[in-house]
C-alpha positions in Angstrom: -203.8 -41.4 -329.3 -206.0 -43.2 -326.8 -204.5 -44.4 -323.5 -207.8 -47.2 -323.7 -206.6 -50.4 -322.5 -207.0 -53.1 -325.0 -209.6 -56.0 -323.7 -213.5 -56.1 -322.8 -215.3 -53.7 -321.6 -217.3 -55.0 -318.7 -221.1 -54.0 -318.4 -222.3 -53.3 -314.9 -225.3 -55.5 -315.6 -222.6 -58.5 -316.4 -221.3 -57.4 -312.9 -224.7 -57.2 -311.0 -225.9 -60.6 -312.4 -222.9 -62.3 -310.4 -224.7 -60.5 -307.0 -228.3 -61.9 -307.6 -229.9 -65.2 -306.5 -231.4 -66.0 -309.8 -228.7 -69.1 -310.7 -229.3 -68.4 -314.6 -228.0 -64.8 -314.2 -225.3 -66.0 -312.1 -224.4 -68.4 -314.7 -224.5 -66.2 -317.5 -222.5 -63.6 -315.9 -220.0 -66.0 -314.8 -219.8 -67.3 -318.4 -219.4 -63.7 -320.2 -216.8 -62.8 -317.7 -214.9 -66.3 -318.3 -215.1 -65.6 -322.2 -213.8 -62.0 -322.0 -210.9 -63.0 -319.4 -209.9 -65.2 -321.5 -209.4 -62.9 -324.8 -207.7 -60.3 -322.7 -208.0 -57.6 -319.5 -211.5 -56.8 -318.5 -212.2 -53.4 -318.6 -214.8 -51.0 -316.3 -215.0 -47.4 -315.8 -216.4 -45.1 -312.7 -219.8 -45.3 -314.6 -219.6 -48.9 -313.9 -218.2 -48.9 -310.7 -221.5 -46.4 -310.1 -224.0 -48.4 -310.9 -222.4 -51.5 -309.4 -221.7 -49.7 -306.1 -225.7 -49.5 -304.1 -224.5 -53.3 -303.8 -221.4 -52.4 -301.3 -220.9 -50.5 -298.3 -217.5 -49.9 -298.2 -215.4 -49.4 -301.4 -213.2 -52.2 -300.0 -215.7 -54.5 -300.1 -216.4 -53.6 -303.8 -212.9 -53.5 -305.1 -212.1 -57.3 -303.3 -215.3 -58.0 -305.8 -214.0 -56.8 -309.0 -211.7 -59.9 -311.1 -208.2 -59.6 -310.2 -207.7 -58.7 -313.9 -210.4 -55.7 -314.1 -208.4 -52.7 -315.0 -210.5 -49.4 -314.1 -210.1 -46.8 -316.4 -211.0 -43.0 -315.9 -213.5 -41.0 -318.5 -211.7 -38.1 -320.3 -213.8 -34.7 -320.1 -214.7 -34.9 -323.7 -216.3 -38.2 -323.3 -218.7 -37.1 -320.3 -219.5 -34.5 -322.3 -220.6 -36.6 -325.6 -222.2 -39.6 -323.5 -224.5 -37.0 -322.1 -225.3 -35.4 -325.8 -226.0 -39.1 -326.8 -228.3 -39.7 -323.8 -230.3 -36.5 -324.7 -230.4 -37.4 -328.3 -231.8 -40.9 -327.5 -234.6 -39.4 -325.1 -235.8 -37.0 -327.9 -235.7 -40.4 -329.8 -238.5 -41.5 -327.7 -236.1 -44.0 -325.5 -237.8 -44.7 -321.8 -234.5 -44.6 -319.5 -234.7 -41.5 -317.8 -231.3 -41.2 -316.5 -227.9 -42.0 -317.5 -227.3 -44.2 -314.3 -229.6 -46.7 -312.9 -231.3 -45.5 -309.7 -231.9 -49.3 -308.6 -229.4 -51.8 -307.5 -231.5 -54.6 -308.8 -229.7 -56.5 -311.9 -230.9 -55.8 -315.7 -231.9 -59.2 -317.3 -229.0 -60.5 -319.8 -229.6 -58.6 -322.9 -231.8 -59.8 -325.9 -232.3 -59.4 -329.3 -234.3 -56.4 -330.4 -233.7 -55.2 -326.9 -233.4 -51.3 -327.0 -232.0 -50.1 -324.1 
């Protein structure tokens, strides 16, 4: 049994877009978070909050950020474990992202189609 809230999970890149001066971003973000509040609780996790955080200096700052409605969930053990598998699978793939986690705070473009990320 999962303990998973129900709802959308939220994308740090969704989050970021909402931080940059770019007014399309912003809009976009703004629109996908609108959408997903609307069909339920938004959802992030510490990988999130991770990438999301080179944008704060205090974690106060960050949490009076995050929608009221965001509920932040913790990663089981197990999922760690098989995120990092996948990540080593999709290098040997011939994927480009070096890292799990972003090492810049600077927001990812909205995805698009045939993006492979």
């Amino acid at each position: 049994m999962s303990d998973a809230s129900p709802g959308t999970f939220v994308d740090s890149g969704v989050l970021l877009g909402l931080r940059t001066e770019d007014p399309a971003r912003v809009e976009w973000s703004e629109s996908q978070l609108i959408a997903a509040a609307q069909a339920g609780v938004l959802v992030i996790n510490a990988v999130v909050l991770a990438e999301v955080a080179p944008c704060f200096q205090r974690v106060e700052t960050l949490q009076v950020s995050l929608p009221s409605m965001m509920v932040v969930e913790s990663i089981p053990l197990e999922a760690g474990l098989l995120a990092g598998h996948a990540h080593a699978e999709y290098r040997r793939s011939g994927g480009l992202r070096e890292a799990i986690l972003q090492t810049s705070s600077s927001a990812p473009t909205p995805p698009r189609p045939g993006d492979r990320r």
